[in-house]
BAZAGU-87716 format. One line per 4 residues: their letters; for each residue x, y negated, z negated of N, C-alpha, C. Coordinates in steps of 0.05 Angstrom, whole numbers, plus 5000, padded with zeros to 4 digits. Layout:
<sites>
a) X:Y:Z:X:Y:Z:X:Y:Z | ...
</sites>
This chain:
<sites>
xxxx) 4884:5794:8393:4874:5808:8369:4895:5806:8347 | 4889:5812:8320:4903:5817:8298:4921:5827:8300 | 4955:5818:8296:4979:5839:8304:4973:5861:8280 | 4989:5886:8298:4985:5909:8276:5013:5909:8260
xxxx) 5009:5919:8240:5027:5924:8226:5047:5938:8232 | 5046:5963:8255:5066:5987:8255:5077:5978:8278 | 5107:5973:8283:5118:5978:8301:5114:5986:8330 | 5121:5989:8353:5115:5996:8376:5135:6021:8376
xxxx) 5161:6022:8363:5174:6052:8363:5155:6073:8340 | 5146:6053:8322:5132:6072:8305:5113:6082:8309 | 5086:6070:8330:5069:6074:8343:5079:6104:8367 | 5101:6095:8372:5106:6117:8387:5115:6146:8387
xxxx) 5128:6146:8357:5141:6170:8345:5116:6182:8343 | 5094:6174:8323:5071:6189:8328:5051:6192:8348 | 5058:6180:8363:5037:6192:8391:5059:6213:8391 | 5074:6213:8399:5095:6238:8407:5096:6263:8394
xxxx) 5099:6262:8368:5087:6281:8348:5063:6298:8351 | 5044:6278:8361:5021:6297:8371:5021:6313:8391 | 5034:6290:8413:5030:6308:8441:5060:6338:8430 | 5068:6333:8421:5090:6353:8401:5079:6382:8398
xxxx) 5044:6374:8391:5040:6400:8382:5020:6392:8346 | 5025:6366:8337:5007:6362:8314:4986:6352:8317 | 4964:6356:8305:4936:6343:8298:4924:6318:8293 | 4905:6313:8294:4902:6277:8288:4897:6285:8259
xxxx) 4886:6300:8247:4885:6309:8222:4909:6309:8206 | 4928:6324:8214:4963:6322:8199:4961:6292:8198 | 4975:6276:8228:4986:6257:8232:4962:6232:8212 | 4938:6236:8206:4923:6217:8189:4932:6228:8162
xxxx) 4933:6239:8146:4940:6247:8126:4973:6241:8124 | 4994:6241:8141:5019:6239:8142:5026:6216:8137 | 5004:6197:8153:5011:6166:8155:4992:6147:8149 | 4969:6157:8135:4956:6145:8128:4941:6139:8140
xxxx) 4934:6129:8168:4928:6127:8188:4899:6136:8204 | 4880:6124:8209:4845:6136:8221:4856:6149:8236 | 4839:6166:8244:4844:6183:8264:4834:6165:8297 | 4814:6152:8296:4811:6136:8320:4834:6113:8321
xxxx) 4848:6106:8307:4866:6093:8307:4891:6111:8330 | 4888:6133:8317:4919:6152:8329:4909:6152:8359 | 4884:6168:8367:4868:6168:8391:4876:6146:8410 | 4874:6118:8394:4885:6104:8416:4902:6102:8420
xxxx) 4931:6108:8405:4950:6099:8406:4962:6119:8434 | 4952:6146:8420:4960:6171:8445:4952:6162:8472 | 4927:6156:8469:4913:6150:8500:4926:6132:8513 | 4939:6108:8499:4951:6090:8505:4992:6101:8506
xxxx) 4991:6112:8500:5022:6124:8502:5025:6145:8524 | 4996:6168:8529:4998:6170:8550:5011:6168:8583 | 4990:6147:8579:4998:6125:8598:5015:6109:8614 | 5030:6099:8585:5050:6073:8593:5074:6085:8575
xxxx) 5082:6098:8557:5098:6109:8543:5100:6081:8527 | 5119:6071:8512:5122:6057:8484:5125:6025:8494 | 5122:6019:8525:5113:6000:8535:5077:5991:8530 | 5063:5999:8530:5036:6003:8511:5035:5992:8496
xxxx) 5060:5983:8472:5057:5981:8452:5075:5953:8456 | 5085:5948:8468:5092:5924:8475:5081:5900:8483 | 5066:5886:8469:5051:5859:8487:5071:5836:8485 | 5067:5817:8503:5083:5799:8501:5072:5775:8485
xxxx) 5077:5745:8475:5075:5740:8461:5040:5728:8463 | 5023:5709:8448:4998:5707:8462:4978:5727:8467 | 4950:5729:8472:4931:5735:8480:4932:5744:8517 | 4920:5764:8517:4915:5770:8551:4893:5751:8558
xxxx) 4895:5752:8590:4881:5735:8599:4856:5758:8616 | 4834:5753:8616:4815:5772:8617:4800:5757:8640 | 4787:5769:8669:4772:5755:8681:4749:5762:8681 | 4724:5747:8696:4695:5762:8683:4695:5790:8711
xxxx) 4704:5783:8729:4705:5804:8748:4723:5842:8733 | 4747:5829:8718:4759:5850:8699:4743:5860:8682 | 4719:5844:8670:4720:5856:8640:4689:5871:8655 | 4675:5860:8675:4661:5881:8686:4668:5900:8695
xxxx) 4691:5910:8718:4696:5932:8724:4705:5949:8699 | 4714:5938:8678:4729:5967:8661:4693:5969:8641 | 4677:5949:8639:4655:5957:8630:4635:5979:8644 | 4638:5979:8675:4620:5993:8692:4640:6026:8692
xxxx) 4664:6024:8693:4679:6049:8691:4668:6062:8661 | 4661:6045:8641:4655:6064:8621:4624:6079:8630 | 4603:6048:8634:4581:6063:8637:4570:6082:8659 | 4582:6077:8681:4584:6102:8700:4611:6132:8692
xxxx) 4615:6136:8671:4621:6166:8666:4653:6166:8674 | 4657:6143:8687:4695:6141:8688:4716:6149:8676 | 4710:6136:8642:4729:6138:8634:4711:6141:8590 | 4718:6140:8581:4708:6135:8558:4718:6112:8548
xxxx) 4707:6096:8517:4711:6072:8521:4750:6072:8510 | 4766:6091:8500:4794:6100:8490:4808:6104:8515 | 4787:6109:8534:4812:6108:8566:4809:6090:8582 | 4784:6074:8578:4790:6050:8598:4809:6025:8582
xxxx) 4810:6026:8556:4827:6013:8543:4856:6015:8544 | 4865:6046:8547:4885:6047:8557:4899:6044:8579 | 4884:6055:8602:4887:6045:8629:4884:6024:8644 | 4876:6007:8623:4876:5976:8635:4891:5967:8607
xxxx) 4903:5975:8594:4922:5955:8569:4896:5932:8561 | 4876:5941:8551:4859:5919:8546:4861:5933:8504 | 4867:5891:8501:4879:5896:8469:4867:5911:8451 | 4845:5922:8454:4837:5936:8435:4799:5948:8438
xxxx) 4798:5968:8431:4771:5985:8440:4745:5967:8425 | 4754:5948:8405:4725:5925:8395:4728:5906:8420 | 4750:5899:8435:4735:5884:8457:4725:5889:8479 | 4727:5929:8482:4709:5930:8504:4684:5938:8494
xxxx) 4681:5937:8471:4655:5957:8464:4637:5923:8463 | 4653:5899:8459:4638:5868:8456:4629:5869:8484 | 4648:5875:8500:4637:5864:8531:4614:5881:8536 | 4614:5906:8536:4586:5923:8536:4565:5911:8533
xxxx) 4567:5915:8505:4545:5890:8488:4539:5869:8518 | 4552:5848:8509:4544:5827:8527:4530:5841:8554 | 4548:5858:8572:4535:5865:8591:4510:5878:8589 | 4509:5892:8566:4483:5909:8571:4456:5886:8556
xxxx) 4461:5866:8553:4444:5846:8542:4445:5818:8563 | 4452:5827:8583:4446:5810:8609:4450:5783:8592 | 4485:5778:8593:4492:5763:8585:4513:5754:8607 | 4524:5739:8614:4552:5733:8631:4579:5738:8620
xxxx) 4587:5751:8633:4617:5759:8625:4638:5738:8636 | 4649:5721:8618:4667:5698:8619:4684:5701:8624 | 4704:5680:8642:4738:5694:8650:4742:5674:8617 | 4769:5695:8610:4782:5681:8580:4810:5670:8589
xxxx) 4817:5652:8582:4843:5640:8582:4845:5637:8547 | 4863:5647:8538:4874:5643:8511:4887:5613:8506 | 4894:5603:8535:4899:5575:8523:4888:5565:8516 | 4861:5564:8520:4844:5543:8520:4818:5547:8504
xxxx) 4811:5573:8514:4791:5586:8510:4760:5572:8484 | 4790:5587:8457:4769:5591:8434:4782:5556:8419 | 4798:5544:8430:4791:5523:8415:4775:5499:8440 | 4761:5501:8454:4748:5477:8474:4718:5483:8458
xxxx) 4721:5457:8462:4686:5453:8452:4671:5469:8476 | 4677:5465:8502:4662:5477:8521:4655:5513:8522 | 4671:5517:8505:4670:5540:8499:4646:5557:8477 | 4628:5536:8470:4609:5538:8441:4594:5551:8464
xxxx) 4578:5574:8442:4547:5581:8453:4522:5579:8441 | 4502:5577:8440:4479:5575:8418:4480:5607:8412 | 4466:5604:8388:4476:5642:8371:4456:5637:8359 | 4434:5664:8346:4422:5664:8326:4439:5670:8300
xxxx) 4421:5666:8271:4426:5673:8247:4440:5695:8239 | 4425:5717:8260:4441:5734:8260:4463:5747:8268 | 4467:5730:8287:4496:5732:8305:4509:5715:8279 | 4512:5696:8271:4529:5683:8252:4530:5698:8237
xxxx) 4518:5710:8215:4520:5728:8198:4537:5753:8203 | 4542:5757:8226:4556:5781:8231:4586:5771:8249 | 4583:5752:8258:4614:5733:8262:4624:5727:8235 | 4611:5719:8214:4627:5714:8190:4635:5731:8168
xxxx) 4617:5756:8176:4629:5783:8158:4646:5799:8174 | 4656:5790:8203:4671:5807:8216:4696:5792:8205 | 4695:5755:8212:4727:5737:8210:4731:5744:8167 | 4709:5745:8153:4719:5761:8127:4731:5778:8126
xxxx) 4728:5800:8139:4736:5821:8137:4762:5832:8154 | 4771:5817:8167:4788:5819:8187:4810:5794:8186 | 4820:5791:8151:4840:5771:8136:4833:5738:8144 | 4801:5733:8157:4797:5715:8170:4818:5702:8193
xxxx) 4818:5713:8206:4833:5708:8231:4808:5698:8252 | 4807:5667:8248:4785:5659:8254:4792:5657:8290 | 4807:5655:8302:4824:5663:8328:4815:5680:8339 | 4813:5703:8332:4819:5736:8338:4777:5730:8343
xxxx) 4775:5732:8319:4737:5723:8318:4721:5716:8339 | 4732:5690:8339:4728:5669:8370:4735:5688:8389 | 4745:5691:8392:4756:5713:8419:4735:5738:8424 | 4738:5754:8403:4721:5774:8405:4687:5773:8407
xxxx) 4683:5752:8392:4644:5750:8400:4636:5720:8419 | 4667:5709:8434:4656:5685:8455:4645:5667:8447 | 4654:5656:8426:4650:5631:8415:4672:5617:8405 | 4665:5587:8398:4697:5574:8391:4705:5581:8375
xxxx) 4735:5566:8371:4748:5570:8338:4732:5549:8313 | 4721:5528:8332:4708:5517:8310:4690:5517:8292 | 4673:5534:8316:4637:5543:8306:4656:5569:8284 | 4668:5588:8288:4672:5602:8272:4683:5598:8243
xxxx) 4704:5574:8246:4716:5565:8218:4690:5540:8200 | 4677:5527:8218:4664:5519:8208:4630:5542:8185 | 4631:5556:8207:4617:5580:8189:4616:5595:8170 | 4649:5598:8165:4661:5614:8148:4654:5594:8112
xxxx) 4675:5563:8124:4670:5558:8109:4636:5542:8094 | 4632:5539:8109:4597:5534:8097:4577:5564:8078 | 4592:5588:8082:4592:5608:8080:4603:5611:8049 | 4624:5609:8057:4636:5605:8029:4628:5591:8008
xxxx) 4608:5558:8008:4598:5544:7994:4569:5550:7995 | 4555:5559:8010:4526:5572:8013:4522:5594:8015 | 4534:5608:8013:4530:5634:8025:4510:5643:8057 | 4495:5658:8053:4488:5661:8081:4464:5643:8089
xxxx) 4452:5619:8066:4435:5594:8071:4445:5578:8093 | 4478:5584:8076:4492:5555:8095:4500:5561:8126 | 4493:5583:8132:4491:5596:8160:4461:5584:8180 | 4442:5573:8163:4419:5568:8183:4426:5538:8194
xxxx) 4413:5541:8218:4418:5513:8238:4396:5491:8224 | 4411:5476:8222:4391:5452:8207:4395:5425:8223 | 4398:5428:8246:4392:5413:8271:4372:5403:8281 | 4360:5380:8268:4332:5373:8278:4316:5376:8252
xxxx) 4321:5387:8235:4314:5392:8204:4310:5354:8186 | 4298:5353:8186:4293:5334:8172:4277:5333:8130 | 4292:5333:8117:4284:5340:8087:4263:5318:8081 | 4251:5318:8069:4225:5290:8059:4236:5287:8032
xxxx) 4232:5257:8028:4237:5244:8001:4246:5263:7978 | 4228:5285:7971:4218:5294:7948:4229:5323:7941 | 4252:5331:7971:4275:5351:7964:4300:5334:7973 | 4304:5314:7971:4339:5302:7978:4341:5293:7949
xxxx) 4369:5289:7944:4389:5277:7915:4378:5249:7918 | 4383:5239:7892:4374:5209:7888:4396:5186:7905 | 4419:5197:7910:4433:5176:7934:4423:5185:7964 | 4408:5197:7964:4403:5200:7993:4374:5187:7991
xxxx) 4356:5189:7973:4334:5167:7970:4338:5139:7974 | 4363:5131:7964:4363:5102:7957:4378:5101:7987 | 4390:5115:7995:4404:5110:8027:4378:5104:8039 | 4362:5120:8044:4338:5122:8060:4321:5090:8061
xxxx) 4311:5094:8028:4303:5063:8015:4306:5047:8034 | 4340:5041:8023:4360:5015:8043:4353:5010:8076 | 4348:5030:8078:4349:5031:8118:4318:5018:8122 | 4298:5028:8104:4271:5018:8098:4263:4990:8089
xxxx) 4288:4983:8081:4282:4954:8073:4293:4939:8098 | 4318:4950:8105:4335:4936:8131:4316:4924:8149 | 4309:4953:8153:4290:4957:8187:4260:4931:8172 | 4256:4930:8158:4229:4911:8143:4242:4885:8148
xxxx) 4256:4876:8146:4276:4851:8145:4287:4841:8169 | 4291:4857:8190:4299:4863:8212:4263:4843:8233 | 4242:4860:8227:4220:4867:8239:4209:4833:8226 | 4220:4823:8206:4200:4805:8182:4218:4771:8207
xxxx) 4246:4784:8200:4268:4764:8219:4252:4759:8252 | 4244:4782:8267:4239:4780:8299:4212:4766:8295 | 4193:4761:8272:4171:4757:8280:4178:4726:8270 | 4191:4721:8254:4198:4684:8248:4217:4672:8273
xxxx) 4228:4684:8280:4242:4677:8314:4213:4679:8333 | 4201:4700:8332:4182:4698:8350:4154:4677:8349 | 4147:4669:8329:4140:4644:8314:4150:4624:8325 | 4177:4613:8324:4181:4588:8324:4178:4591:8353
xxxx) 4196:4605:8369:4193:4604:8403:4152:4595:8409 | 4145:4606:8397:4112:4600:8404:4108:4575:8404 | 4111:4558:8373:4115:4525:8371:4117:4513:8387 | 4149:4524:8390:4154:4506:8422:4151:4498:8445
xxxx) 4144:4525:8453:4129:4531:8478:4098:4513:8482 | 4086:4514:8453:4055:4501:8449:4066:4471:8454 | 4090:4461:8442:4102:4429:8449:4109:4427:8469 | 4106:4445:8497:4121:4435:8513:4093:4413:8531
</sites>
């Protein structure tokens, strides 16, 4: 996910602060800071103390057996979705609330390897309109960290950057699948006419050529 900005000692001074005796209310007003933001940080300091806040370099590696059990701990009453995040160091509460999703939409939960993962083509899924539309206002909105994107809604890095920017030049038009879409004469640009034309005359010339070969072979055949 997106590195954060604050420190892992800084992260920790204010979890500590709270468990201290202050409010998520003070400590958001103090530091600027959401209040579900602090929630995790506590829940997660809890825990692990200012190791929490420590990841090492890279993406975690997630298996589909993992991301079900901390998904079934939420929906069976376990944990809420701020403690199974913490208790399993899973990077952040949008990717278990994604796995939900998936699971509760009888979808398969994928083992992730960050090496490989979001840039393999094998990694593409078919998505509706709407799923794109909401992958490309999330990688906008989130400094386009088209990486982090891919990761979070299980699709590649390519389908995503390629989205973004088609997005950028069409806006949300350039989001529909035009796969199998074929335009007629009379909505394409005048070089795509005369392309067309050309291939029309080829293929005529082509068809005009096999039948004067096929001609003379007859001749011959009649002379033999």
């Amino acid at each position: 996910m997106a590195k954060s900005p604050h420190t892992p000692e800084f992260r920790a001074k204010v979890s500590q602060e709270y468990l201290d005796g202050s409010s998520y209310p003070f400590l958001a007003e103090k530091y600027n800071i959401g209040k579900t933001t602090l929630q995790q940080w506590v829940a997660k300091y809890r825990l692990h103390g200012i190791a929490a806040f420590i990841r090492p370099p890279g993406n975690s590696s997630y298996s589909s057996d993992f991301k079900k059990m901390c998904v079934e701990a939420v929906l069976s009453g376990e944990g809420s979705v701020n403690d199974v995040v913490a208790r399993y160091s899973i990077s952040s509460r949008e990717v278990l609330r994604h796995w939900i999703k998936v699971y509760n939409a009888n979808r398969e939960l994928k083992d992730y390897n960050p090496k490989q993962e979001v840039y393999m083509a094998e990694a593409r899924r078919k998505t509706t309109l709407e799923e794109r539309k909401e992958i490309v206002d999330y990688c906008i909105n989130h400094n386009r960290s088209y990486k982090d994107t891919a990761e979070k809604f299980d699709v590649s890095y390519s389908q995503v950057y390629s989205w973004v920017k088609k997005y950028d030049v069409h806006g949300e038009d350039g989001l529909a699948d035009r796969r199998g879409y074929h335009k007629t004469d009379d909505v394409v640009d005048e070089l795509e006419r005369l392309r067309r034309e050309n291939l029309r005359l080829k293929r005529q010339l082509e068809e005009k050529d096999m039948a004067v070969e096929l001609l003379k072979k007859v001749k011959e055949f009649e002379r033999m």
